[in-house]
C-alpha positions, 0 to 999 in steps of 0.5 A, spaced: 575 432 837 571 427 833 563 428 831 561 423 837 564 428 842 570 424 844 577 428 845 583 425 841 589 426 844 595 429 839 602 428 840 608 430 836 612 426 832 619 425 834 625 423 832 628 417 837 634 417 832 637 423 832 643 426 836 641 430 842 648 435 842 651 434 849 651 427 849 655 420 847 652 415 843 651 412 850 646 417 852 652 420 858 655 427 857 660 429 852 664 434 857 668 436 851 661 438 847 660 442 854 667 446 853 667 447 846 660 452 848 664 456 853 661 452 860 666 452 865 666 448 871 665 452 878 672 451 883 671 448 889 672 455 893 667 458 890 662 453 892 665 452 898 664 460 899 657 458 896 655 454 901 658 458 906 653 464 904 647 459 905 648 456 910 649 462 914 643 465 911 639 458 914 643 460 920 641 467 921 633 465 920 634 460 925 637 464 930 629 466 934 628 459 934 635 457 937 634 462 942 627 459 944 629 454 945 635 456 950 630 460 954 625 454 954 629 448 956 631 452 964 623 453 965 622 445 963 627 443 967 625 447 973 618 445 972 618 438 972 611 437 975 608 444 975 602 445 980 600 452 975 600 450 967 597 456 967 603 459 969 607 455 966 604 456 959 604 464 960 613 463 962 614 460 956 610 464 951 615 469 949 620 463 948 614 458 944 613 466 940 622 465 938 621 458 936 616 458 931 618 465 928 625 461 927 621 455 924 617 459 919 622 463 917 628 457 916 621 454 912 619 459 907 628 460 906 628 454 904 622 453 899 625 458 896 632 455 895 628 450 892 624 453 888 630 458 885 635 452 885 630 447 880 627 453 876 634 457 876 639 454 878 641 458 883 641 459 891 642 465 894 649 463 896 651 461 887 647 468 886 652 472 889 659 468 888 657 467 880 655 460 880 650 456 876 647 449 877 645 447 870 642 440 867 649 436 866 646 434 859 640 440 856 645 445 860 638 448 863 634 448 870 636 442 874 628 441 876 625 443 883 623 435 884 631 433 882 632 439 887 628 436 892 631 429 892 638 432 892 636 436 899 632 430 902 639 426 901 643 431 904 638 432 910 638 424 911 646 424 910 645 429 916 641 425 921 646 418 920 652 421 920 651 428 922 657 432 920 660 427 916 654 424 912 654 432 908 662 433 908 663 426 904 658 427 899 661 434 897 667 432 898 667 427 892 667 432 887 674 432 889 675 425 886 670 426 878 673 422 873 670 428 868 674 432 872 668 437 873 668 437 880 661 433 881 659 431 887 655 425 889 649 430 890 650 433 883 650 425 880 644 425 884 640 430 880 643 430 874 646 437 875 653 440 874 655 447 877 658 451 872 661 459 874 658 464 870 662 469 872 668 466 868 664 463 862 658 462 858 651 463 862 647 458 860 641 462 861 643 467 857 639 464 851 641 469 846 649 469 848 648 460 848 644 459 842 651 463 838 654 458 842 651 452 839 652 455 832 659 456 833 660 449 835 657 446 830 657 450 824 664 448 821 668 454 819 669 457 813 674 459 808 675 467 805 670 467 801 674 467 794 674 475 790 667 476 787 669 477 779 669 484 777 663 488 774 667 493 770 666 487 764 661 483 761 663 478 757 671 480 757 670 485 751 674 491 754 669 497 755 668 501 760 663 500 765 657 504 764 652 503 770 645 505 767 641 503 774 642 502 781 645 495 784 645 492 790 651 489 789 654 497 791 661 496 788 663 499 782 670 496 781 673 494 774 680 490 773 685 495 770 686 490 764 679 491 762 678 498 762 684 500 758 683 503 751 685 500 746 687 502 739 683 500 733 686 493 729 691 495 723 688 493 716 693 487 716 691 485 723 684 485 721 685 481 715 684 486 709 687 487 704 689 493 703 687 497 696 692 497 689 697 504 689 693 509 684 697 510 678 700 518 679 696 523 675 699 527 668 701 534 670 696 539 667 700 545 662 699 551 666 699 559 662 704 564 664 701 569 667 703 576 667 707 578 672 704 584 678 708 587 683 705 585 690 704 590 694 707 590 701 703 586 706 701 590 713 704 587 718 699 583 722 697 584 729 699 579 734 694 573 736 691 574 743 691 567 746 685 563 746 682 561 754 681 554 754 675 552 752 671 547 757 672 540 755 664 537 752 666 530 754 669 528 760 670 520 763 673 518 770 679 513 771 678 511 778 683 509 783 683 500 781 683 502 774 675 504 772 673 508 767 666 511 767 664 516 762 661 523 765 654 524 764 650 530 764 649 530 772 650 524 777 651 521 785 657 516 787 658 515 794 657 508 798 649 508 797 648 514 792 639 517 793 637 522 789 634 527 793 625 528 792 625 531 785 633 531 784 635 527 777 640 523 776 642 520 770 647 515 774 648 513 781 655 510 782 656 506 788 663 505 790 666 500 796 671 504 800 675 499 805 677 506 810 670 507 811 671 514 809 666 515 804 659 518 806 652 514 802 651 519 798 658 523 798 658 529 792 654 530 785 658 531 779 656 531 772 658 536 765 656 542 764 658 547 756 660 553 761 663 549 766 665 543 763 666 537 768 664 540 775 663 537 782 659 538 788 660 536 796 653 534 798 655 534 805 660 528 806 663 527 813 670 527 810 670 532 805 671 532 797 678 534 795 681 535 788 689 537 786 691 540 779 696 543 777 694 549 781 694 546 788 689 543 792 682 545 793 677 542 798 670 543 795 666 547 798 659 543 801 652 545 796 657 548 791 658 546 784 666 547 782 668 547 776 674 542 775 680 542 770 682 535 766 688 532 769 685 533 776 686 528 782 679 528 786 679 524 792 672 522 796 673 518 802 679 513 800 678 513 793 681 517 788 679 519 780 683 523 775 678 526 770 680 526 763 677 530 758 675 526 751 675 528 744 
């Protein structure tokens, strides 16, 4: 609205130029467009049982006034010049009930077919065989005004031809060049009849608009591996992550997570140091000579219990190496609990779908060494040592030795002990 009152009208801008999807250059539908979304058209006995339903549906509703009829014609015959209107008037009042019964029920029928088949594209005979009447080009509601003109084509092929106007429009669409079955009257209202029982329901938006983005999105290839997160910058450390990631994959190659030993001096370019000259014998005294007392024999050394390694790292199943902290989580998206600490969250990526989000705690202890804790995993934590195999128990910590094979979800560690 401008100052002066005057009202502006607004319009959008619209491209003229862009592709409408669905149709050629030439403007006609593109059937192949149509088949690639998943529209299938409709067989000619389902619309046939289609029509079938419809017009017997019409033909039920207009029964009173059929009937009506039938009662009324004998009286008027009869009664060709009657000498009491009256009389005659009050005979066929019963008939003149019939009869209108009859025409207002057929009416409001096909209002409503109109009004359902142009805003939803169904009649009572389409809804109940799974068919649908569809815009040939933007494949929504064919429109009530395309729906009326359709019917009011069908109805005056009725009057000129009587059963034969009817039965050649819906038989050419026996004769479609497309090959879609339409018919003379679907041209007309620039509709198409498609069976959504056996393909897409157009109306279904959701399940049409990932149609449409099927179509149009090209396909893809494999996404290419992500490089490892093991390394950075190729040196050949161990991994060691100090914070949570979204990325939830620890995974190393095992070129990266080997130790190896340290470069002799010749490999690191020293020189190695001149020989020392060897050092001048120092005289020793004679020393005087005292027998030795025999020794008492000495009592045998009780065997030492292995001590718990102070250190330990875990050498996962893809070659992985991460040092064990003092307390920490692994599992598909490890949290900590309120007012747990963790000096490391572990995130590990298990392809059978086996391993829980936080799956066990584990860390170092001085009296047990490295220990390992089940927080309540759907699939349990299992280690085999020397000893056997041992599933740990939910909510406990286990003492676990070095050489252990520790298995959670559908990954596996061996828990080595470092000097």
């Amino acid at each position: 609205m401008t100052s002066n009152g005057a009202r502006v009208p607004i319009t959008a801008e619209v491209d003229d130029d862009a592709p409408t999807p669905g149709l050629r250059d030439d403007g006609t539908p593109d059937p192949a467009y149509a088949e690639g979304l998943g529209l299938r058209p409709a067989g000619t006995g389902r619309r046939a049982a289609a029509f079938a339903i419809d017009a017997a549906a019409w033909a039920v509703l207009s029964s009173p006034a059929v009937i009506g009829v039938l009662l009324v014609l004998p009286v008027l015959l009869e009664s060709a010049s009657p000498a009491d209107p009256a009389a005659l008037l009050e005979a066929l009042a019963g008939s003149l009930v019939l009869i209108l019964v009859g025409q207002g029920l057929t009416i409001a029928f096909g209002l409503v077919q109109l009004i359902l088949h142009g805003r939803r594209g169904v009649t009572l005979g389409k809804a109940l065989m799974g068919l649908r009447s569809v815009n040939v080009a933007a494949f929504g509601p064919p429109g009530f005004w395309r729906v009326v003109l359709r019917a009011l084509v069908l109805q005056l092929s009725t009057m000129l031809l009587v059963v034969a106007g009817p039965a050649l429009l819906f038989a050419s669409g026996l004769w479609d060049a497309e090959g879609r079955g339409r018919s003379w009257l679907d041209r007309l209202a620039r509709a198409w009849v498609i069976d959504a029982r056996r393909g897409l329901d157009p109306f279904d938006a959701k399940a049409m608009r990932h149609a449409r983005k099927a179509y149009e999105t090209p396909e893809r290839d494999a996404a290419a591996p992500m490089p490892s997160l093991a390394t950075i910058g190729g040196a050949p450390t161990a991994f060691v992550p100090v914070q949570r990631s979204n990325s939830g994959v620890v995974s190393g190659t095992p070129e990266a997570s080997r130790w190896a030993p340290p470069p002799s001096p010749v490999e690191a370019g020293v020189a190695p140091a001149a020989p020392l000259p060897p050092a001048a014998p120092t005289p020793v005294a004679p020393a005087a000579v005292v027998p030795a007392a025999p020794a008492a024999p000495l009592a045998p050394a009780a065997p030492s219990a292995p001590s718990a390694p102070s250190a330990a790292s875990l050498h996962f199943d893809d070659g992985t190496v991460v040092p064990v902290p003092r307390a920490a989580l692994l599992g598909r998206d490890p949290e900590p609990r309120a007012g747990e600490h963790a000096d490391l969250l572990l995130p590990l990526v298990d392809a059978s779908m086996q391993l829980s989000k936080t799956h066990a705690a584990f860390g170092i202890d001085p009296a047990l060494g490295f220990w390992m804790l089940d927080r309540g995993s759907s699939n349990g934590t299992r280690a085999t040592s020397a000893a056997g195999e041992l599933v740990l128990t939910p909510g406990e910590r286990t003492s676990i030795p070095p050489g252990s094979t520790v298995a959670v979800g559908g990954r596996t560690f061996r828990v080595v002990a470092e000097p």
